[in-house]
PDBQT receptor file of N, H, CA, C and O in Angstrom, charges set to zero:
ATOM      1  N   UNK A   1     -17.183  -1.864  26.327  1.00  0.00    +0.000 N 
ATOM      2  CA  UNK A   1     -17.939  -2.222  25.156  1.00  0.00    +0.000 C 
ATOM      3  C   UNK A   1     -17.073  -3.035  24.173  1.00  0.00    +0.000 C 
ATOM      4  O   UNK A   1     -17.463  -4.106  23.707  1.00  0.00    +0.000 OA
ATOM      5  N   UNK A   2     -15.578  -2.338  23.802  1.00  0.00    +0.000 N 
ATOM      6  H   UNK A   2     -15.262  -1.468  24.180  1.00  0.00    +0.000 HD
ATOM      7  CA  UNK A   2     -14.545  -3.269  22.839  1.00  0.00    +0.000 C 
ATOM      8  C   UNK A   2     -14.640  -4.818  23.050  1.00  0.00    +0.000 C 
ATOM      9  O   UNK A   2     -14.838  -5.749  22.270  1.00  0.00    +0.000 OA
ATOM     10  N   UNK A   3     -14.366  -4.721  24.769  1.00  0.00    +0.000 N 
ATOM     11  H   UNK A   3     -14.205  -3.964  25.403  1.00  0.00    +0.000 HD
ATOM     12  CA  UNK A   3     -13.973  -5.877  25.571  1.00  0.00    +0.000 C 
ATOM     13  C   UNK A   3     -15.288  -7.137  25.071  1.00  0.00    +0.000 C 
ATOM     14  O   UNK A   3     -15.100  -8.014  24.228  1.00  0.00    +0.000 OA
ATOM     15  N   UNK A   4     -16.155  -6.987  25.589  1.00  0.00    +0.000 N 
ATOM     16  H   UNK A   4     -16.308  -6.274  26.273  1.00  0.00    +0.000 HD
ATOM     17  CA  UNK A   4     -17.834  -7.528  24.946  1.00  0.00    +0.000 C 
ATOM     18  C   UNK A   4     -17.619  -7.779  23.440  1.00  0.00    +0.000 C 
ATOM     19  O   UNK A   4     -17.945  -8.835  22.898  1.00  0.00    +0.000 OA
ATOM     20  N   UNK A   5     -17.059  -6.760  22.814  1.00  0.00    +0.000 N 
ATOM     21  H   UNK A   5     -16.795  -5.902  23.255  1.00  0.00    +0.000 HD
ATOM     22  CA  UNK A   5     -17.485  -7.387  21.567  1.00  0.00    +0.000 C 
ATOM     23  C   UNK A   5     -16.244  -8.817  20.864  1.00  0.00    +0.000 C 
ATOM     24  O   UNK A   5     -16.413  -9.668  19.991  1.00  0.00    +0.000 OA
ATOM     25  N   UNK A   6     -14.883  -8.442  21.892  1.00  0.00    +0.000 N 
ATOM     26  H   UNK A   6     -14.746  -7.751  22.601  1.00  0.00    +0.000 HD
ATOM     27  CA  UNK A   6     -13.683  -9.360  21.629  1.00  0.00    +0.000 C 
ATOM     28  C   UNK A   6     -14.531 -11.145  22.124  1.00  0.00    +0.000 C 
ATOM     29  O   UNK A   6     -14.590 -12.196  21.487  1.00  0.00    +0.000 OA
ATOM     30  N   UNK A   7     -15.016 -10.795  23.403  1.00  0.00    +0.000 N 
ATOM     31  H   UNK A   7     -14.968  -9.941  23.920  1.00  0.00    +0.000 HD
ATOM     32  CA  UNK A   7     -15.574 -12.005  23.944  1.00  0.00    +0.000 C 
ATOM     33  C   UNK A   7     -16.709 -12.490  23.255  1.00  0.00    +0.000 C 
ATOM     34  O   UNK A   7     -17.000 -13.681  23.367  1.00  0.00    +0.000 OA
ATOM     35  N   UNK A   8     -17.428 -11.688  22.518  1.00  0.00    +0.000 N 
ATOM     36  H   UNK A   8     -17.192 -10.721  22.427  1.00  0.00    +0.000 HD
ATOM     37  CA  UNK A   8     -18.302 -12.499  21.973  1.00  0.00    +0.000 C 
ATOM     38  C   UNK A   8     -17.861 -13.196  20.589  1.00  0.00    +0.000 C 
ATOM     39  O   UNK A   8     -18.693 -13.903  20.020  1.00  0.00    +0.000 OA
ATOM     40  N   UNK A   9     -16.804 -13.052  20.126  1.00  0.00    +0.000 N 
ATOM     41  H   UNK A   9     -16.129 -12.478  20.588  1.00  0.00    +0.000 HD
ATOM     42  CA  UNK A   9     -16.008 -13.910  19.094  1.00  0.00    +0.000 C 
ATOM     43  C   UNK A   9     -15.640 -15.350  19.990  1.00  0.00    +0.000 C 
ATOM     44  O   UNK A   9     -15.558 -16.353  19.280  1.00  0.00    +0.000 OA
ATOM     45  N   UNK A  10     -15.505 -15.473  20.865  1.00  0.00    +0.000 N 
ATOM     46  H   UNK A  10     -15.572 -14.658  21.442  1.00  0.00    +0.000 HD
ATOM     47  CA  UNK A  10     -14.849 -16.949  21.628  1.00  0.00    +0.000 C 
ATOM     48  C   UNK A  10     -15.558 -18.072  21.519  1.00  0.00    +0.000 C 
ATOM     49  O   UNK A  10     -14.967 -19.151  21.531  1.00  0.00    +0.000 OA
ATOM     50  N   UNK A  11     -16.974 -18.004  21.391  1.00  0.00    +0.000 N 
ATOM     51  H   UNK A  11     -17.454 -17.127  21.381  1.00  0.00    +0.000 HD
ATOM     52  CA  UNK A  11     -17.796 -18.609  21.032  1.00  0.00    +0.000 C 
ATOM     53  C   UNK A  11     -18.133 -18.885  19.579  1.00  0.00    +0.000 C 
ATOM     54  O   UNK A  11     -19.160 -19.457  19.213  1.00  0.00    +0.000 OA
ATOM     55  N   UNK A  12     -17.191 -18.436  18.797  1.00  0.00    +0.000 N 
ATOM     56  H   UNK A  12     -16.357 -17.971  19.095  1.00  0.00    +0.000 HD
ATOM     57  CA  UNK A  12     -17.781 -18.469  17.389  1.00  0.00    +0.000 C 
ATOM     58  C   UNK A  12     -17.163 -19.373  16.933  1.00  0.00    +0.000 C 
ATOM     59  O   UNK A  12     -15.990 -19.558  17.254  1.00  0.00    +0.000 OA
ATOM     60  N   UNK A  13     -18.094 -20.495  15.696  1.00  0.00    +0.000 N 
ATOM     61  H   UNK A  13     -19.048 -20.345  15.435  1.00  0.00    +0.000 HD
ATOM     62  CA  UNK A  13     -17.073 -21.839  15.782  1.00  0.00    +0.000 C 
ATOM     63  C   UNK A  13     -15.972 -21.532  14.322  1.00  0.00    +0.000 C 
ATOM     64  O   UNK A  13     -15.146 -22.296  13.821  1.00  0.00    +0.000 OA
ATOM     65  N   UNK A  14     -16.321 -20.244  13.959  1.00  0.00    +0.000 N 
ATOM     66  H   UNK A  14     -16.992 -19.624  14.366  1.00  0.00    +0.000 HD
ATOM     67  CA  UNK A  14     -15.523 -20.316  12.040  1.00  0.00    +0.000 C 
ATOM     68  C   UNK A  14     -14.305 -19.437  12.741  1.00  0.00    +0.000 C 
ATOM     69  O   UNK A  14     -13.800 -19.399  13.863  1.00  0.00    +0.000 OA
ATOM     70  N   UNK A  15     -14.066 -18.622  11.243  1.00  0.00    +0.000 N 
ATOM     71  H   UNK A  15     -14.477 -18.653  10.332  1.00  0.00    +0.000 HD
ATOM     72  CA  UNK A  15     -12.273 -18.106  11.605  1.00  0.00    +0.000 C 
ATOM     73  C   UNK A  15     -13.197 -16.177  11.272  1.00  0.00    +0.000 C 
ATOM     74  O   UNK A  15     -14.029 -16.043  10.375  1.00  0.00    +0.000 OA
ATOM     75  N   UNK A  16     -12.964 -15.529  11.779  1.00  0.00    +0.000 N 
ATOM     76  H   UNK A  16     -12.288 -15.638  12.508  1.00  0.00    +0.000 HD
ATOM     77  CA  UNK A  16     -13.208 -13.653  11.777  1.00  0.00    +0.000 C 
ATOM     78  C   UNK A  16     -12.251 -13.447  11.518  1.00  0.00    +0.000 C 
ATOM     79  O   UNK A  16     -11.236 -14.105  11.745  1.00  0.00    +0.000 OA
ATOM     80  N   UNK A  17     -12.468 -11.787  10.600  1.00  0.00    +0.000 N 
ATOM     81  H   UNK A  17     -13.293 -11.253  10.416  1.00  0.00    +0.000 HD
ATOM     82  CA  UNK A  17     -11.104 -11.145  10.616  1.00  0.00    +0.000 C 
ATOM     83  C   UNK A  17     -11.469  -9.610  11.576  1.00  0.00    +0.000 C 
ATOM     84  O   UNK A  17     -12.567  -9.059  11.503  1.00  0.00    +0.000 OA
ATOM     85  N   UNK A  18     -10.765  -9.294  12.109  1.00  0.00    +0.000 N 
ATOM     86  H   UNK A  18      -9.873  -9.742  12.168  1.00  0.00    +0.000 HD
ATOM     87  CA  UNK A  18     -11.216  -8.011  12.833  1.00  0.00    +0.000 C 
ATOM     88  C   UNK A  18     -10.426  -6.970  12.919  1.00  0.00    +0.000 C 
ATOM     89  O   UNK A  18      -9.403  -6.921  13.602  1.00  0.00    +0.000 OA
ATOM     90  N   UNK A  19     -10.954  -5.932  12.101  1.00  0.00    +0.000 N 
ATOM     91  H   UNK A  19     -11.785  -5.971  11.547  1.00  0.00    +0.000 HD
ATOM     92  CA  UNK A  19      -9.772  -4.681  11.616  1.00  0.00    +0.000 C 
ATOM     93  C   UNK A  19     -10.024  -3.815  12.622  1.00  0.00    +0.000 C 
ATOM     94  O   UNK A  19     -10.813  -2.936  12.276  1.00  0.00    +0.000 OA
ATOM     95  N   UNK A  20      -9.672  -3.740  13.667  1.00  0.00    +0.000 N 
ATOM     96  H   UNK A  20      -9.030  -4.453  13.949  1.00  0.00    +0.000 HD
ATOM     97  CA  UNK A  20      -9.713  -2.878  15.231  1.00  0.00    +0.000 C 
ATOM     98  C   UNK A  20      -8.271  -2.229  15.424  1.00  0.00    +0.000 C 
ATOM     99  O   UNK A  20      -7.236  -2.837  15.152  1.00  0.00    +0.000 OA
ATOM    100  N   UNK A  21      -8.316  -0.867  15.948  1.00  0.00    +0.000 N 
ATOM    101  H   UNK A  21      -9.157  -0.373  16.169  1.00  0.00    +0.000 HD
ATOM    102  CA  UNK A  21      -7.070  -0.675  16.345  1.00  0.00    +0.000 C 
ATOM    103  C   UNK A  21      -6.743  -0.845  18.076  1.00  0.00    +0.000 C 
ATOM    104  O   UNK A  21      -5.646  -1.086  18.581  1.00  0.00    +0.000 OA
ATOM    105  N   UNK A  22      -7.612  -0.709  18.544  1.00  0.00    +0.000 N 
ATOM    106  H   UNK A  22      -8.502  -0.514  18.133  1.00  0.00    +0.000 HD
ATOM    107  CA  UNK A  22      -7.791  -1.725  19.701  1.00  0.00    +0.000 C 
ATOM    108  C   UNK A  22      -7.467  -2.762  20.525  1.00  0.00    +0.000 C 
ATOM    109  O   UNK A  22      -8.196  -3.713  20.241  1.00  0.00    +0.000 OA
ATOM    110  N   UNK A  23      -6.849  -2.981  21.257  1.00  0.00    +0.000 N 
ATOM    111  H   UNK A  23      -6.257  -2.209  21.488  1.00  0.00    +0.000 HD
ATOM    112  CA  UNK A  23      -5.931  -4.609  21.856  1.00  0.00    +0.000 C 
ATOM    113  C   UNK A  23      -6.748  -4.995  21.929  1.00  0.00    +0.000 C 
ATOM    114  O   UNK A  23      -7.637  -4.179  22.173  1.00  0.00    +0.000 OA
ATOM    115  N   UNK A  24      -7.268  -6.687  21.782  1.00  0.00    +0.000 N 
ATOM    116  H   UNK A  24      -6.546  -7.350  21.584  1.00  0.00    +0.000 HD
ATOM    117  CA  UNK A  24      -8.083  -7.396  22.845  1.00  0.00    +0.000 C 
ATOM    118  C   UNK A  24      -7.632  -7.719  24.191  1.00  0.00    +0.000 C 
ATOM    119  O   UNK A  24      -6.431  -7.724  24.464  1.00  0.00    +0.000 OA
ATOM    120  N   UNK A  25      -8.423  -7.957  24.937  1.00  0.00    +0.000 N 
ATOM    121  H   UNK A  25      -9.398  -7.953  24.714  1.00  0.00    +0.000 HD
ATOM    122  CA  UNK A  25      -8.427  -8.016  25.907  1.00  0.00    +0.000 C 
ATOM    123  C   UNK A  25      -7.737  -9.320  26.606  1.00  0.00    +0.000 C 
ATOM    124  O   UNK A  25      -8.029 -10.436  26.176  1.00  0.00    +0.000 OA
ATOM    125  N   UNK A  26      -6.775  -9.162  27.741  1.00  0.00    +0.000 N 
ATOM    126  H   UNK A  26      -6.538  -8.256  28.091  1.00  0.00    +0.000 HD
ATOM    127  CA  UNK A  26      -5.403 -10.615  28.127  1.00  0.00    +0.000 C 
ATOM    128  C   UNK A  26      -6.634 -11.567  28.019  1.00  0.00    +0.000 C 
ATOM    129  O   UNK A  26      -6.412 -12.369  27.113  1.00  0.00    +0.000 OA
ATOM    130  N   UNK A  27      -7.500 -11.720  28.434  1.00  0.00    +0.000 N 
ATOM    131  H   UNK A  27      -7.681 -11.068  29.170  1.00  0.00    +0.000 HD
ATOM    132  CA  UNK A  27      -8.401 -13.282  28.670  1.00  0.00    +0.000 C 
ATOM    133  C   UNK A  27      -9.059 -13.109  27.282  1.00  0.00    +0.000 C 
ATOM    134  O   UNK A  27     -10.025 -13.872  27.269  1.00  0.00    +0.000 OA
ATOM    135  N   UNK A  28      -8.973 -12.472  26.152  1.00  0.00    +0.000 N 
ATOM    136  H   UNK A  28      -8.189 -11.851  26.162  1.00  0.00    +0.000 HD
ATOM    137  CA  UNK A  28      -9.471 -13.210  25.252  1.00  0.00    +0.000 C 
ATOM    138  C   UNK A  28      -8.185 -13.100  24.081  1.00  0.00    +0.000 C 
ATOM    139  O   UNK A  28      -8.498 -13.312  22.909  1.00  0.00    +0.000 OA
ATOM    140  N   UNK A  29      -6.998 -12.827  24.350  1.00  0.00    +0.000 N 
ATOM    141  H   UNK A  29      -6.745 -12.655  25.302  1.00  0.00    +0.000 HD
ATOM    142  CA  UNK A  29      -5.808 -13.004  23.419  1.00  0.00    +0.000 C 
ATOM    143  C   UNK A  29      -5.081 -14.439  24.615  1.00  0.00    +0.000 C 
ATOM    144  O   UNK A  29      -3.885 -14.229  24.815  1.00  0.00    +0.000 OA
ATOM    145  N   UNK A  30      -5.455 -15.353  25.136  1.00  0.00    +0.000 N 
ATOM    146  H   UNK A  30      -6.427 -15.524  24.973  1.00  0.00    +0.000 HD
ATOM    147  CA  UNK A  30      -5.011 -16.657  25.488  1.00  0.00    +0.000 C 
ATOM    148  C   UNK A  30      -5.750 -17.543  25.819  1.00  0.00    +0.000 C 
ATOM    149  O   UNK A  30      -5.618 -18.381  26.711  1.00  0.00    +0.000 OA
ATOM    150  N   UNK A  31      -7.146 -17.255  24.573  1.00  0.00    +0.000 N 
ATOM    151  H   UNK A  31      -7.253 -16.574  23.849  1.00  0.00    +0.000 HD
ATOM    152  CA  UNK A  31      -8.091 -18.044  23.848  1.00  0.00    +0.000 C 
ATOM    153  C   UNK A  31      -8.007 -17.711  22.544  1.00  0.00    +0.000 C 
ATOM    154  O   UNK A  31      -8.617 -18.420  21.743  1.00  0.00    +0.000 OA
ATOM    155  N   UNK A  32      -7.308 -16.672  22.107  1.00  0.00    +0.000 N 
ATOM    156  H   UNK A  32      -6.813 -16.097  22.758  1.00  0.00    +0.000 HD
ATOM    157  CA  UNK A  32      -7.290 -16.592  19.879  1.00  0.00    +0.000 C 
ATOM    158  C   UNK A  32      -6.349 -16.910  19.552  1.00  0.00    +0.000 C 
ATOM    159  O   UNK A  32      -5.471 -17.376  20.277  1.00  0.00    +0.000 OA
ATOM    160  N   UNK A  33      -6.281 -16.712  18.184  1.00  0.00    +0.000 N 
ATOM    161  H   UNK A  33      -6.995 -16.333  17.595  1.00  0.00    +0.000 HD
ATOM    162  CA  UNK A  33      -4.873 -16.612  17.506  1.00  0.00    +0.000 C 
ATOM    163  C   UNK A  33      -5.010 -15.059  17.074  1.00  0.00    +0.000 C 
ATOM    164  O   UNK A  33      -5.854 -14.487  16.385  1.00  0.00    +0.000 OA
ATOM    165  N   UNK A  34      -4.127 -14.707  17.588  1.00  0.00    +0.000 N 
ATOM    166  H   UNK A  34      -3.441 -15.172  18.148  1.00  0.00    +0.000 HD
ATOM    167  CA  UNK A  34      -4.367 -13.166  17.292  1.00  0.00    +0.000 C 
ATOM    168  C   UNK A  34      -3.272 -12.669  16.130  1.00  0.00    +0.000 C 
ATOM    169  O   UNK A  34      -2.372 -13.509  16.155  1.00  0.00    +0.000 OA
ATOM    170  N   UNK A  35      -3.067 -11.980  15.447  1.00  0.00    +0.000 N 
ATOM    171  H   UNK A  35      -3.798 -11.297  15.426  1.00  0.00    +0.000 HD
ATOM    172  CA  UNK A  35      -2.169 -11.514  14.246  1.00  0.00    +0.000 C 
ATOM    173  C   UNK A  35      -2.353 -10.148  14.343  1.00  0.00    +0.000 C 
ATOM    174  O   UNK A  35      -3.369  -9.489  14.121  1.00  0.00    +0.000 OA
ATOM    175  N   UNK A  36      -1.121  -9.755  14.743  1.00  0.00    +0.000 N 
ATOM    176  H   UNK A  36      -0.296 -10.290  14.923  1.00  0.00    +0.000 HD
ATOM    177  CA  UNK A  36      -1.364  -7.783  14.722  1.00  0.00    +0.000 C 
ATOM    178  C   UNK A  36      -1.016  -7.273  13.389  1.00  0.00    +0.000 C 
ATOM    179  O   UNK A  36      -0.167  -8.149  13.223  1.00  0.00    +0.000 OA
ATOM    180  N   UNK A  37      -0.956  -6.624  12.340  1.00  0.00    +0.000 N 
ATOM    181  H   UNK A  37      -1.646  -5.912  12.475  1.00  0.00    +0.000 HD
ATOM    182  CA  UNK A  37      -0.414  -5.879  11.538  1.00  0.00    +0.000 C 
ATOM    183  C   UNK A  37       0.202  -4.721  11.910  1.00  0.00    +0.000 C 
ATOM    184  O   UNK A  37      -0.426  -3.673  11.757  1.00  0.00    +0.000 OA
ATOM    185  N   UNK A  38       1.391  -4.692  12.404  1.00  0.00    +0.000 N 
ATOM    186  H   UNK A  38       1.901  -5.544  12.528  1.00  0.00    +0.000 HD
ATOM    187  CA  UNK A  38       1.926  -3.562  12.579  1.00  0.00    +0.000 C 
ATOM    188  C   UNK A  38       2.533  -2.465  11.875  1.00  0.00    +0.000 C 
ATOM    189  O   UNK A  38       2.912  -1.481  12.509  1.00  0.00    +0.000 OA
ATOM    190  N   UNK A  39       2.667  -2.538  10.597  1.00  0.00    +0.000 N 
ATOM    191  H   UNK A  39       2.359  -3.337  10.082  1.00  0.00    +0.000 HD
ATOM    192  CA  UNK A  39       3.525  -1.792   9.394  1.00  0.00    +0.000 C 
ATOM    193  C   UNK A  39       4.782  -2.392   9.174  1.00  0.00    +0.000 C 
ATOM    194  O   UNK A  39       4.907  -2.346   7.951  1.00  0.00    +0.000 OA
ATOM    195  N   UNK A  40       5.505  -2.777   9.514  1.00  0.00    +0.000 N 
ATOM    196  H   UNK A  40       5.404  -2.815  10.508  1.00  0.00    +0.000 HD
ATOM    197  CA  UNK A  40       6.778  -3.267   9.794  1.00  0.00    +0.000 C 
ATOM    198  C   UNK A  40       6.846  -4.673  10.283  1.00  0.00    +0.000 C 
ATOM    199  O   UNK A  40       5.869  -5.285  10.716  1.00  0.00    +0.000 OA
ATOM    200  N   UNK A  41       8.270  -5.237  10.172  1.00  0.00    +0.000 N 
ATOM    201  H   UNK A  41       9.063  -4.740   9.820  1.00  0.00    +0.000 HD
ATOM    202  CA  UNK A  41       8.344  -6.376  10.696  1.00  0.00    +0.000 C 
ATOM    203  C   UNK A  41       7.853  -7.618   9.864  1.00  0.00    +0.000 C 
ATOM    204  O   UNK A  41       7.691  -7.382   8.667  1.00  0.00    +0.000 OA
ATOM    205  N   UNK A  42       7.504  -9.304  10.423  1.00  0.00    +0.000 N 
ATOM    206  H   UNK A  42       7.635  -9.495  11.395  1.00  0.00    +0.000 HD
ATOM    207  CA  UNK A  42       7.452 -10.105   9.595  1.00  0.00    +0.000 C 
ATOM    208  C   UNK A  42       5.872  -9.824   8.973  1.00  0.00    +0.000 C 
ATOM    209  O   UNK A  42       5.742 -10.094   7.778  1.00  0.00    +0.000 OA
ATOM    210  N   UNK A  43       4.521  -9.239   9.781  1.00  0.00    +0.000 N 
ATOM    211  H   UNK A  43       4.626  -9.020  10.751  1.00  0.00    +0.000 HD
ATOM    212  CA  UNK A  43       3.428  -9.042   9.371  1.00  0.00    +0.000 C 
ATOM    213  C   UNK A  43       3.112  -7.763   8.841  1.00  0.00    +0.000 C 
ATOM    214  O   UNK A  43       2.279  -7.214   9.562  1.00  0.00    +0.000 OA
ATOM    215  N   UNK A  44       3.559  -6.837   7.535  1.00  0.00    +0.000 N 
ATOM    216  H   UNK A  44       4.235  -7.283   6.949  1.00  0.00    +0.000 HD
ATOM    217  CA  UNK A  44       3.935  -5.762   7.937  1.00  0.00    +0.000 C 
ATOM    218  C   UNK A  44       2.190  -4.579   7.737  1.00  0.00    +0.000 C 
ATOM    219  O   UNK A  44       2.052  -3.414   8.109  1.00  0.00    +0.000 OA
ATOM    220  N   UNK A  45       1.090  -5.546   6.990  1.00  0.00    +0.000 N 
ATOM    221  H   UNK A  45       1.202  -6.493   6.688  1.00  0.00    +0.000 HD
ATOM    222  CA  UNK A  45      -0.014  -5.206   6.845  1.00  0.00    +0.000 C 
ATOM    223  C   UNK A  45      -0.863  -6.781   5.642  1.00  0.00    +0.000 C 
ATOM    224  O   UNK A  45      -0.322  -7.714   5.049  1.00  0.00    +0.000 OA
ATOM    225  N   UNK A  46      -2.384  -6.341   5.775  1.00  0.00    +0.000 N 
ATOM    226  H   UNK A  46      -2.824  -5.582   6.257  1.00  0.00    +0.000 HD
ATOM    227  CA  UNK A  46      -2.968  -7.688   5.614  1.00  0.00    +0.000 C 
ATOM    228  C   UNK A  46      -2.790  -7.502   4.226  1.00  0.00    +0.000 C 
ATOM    229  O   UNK A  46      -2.989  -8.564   3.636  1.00  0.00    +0.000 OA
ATOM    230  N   UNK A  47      -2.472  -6.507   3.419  1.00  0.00    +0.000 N 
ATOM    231  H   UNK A  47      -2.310  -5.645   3.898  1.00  0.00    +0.000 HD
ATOM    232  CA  UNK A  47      -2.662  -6.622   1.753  1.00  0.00    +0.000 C 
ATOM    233  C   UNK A  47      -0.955  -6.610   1.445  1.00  0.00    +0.000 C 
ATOM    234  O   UNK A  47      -0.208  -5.965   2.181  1.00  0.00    +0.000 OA
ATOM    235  N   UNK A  48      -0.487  -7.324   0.386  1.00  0.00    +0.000 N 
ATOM    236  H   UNK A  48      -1.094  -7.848  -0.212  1.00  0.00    +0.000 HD
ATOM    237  CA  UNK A  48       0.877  -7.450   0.231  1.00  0.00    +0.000 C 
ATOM    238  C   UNK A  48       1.292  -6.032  -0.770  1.00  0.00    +0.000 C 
ATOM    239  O   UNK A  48       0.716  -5.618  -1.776  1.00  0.00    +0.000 OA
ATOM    240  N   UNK A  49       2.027  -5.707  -0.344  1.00  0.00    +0.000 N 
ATOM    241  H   UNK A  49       2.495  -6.043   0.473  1.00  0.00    +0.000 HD
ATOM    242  CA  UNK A  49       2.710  -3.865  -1.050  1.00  0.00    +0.000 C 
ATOM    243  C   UNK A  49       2.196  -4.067  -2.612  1.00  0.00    +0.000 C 
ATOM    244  O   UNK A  49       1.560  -3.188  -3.193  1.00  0.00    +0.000 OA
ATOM    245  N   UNK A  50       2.499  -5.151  -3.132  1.00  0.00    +0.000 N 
ATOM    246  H   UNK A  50       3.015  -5.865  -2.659  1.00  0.00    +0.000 HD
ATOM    247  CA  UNK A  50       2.148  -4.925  -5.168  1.00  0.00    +0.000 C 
ATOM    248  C   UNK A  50       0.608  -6.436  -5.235  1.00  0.00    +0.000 C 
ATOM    249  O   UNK A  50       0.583  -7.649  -5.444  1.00  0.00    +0.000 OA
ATOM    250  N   UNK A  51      -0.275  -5.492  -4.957  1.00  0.00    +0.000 N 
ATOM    251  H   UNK A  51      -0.255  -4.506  -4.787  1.00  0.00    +0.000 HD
ATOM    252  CA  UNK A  51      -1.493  -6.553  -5.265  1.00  0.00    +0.000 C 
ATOM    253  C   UNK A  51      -1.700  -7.173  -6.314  1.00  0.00    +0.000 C 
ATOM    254  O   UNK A  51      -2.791  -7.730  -6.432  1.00  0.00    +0.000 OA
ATOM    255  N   UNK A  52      -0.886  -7.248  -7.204  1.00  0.00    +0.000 N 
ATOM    256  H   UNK A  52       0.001  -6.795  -7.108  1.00  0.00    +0.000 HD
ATOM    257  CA  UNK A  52      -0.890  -7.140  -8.619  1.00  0.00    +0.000 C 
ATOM    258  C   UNK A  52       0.219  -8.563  -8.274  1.00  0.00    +0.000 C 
ATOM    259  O   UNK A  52       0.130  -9.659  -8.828  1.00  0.00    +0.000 OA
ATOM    260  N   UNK A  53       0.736  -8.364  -7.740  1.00  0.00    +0.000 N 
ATOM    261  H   UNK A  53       0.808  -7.474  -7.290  1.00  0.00    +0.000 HD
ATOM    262  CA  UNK A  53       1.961  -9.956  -7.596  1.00  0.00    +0.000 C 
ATOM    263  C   UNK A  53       1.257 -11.021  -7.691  1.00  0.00    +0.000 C 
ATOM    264  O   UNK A  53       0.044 -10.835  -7.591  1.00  0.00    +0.000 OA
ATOM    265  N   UNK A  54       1.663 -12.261  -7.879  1.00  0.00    +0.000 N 
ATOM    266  H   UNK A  54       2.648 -12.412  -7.960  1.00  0.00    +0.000 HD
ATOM    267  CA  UNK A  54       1.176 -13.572  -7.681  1.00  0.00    +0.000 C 
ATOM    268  C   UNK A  54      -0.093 -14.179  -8.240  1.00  0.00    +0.000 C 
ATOM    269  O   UNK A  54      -0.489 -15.329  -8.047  1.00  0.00    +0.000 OA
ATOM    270  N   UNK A  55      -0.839 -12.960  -9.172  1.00  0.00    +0.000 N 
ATOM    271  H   UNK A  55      -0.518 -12.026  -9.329  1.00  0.00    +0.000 HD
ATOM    272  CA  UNK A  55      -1.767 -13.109  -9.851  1.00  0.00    +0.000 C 
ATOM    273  C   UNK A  55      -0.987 -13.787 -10.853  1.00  0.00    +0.000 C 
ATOM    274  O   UNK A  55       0.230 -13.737 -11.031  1.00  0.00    +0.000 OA
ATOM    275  N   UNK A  56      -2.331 -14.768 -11.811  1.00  0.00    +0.000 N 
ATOM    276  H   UNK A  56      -3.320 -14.809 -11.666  1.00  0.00    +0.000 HD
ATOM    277  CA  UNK A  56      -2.246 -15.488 -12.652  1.00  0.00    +0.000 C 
ATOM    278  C   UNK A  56      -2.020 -14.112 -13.995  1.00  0.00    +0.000 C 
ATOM    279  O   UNK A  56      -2.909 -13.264 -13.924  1.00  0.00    +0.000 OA
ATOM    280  N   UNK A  57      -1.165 -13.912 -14.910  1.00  0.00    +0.000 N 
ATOM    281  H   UNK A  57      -0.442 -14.601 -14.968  1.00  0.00    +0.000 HD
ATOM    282  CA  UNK A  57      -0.792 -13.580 -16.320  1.00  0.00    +0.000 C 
ATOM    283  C   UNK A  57      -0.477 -12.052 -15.732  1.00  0.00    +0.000 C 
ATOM    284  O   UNK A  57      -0.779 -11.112 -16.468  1.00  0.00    +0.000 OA
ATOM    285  N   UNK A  58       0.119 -11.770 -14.431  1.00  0.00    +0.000 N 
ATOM    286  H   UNK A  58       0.364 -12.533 -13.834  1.00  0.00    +0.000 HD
ATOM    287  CA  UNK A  58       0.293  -9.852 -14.602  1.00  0.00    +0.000 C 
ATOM    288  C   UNK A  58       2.001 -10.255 -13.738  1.00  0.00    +0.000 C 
ATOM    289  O   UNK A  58       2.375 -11.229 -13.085  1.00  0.00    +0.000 OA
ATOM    290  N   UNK A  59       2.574  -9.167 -14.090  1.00  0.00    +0.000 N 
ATOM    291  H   UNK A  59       2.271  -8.376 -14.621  1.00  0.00    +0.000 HD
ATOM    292  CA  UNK A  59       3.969  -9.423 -13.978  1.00  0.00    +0.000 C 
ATOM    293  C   UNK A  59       4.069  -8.514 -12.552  1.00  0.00    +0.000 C 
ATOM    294  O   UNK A  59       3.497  -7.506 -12.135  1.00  0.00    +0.000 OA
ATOM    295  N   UNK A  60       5.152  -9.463 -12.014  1.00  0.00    +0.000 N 
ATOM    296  H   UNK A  60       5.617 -10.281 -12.352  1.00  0.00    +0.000 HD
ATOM    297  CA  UNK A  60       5.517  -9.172 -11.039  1.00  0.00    +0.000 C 
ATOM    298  C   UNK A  60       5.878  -8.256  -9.998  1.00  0.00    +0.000 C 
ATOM    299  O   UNK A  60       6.316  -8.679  -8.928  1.00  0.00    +0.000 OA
TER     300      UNK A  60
């Protein structure tokens, strides 16, 4: 069922985000761009640790 729902993104012509803990599947991760969030490392999750950063007038 996962598998079905990874493949039916291949066909889609915009950009998805898909919060799965789930692998996709080898024949449809060498058709995406896939981005894991692992906790760690250079991606370490999709929200940056101080959400509050880089906003316009709130300190750093």
């Amino acid at each position: 069922m996962i598998d079905h729902f990874y493949r039916s993104y291949l066909d889609f012509p915009g950009q998805a985000i898909v919060v799965e803990n789930a692998a996709p599947p080898p024949d449809v991760v060498e058709h995406a761009r896939v981005i894991t969030f692992s906790g760690t490392g250079e991606r370490p999750g999709f929200f940056p640790d101080n959400p509050a950063s880089g906003l316009p007038g709130t300190p750093a």
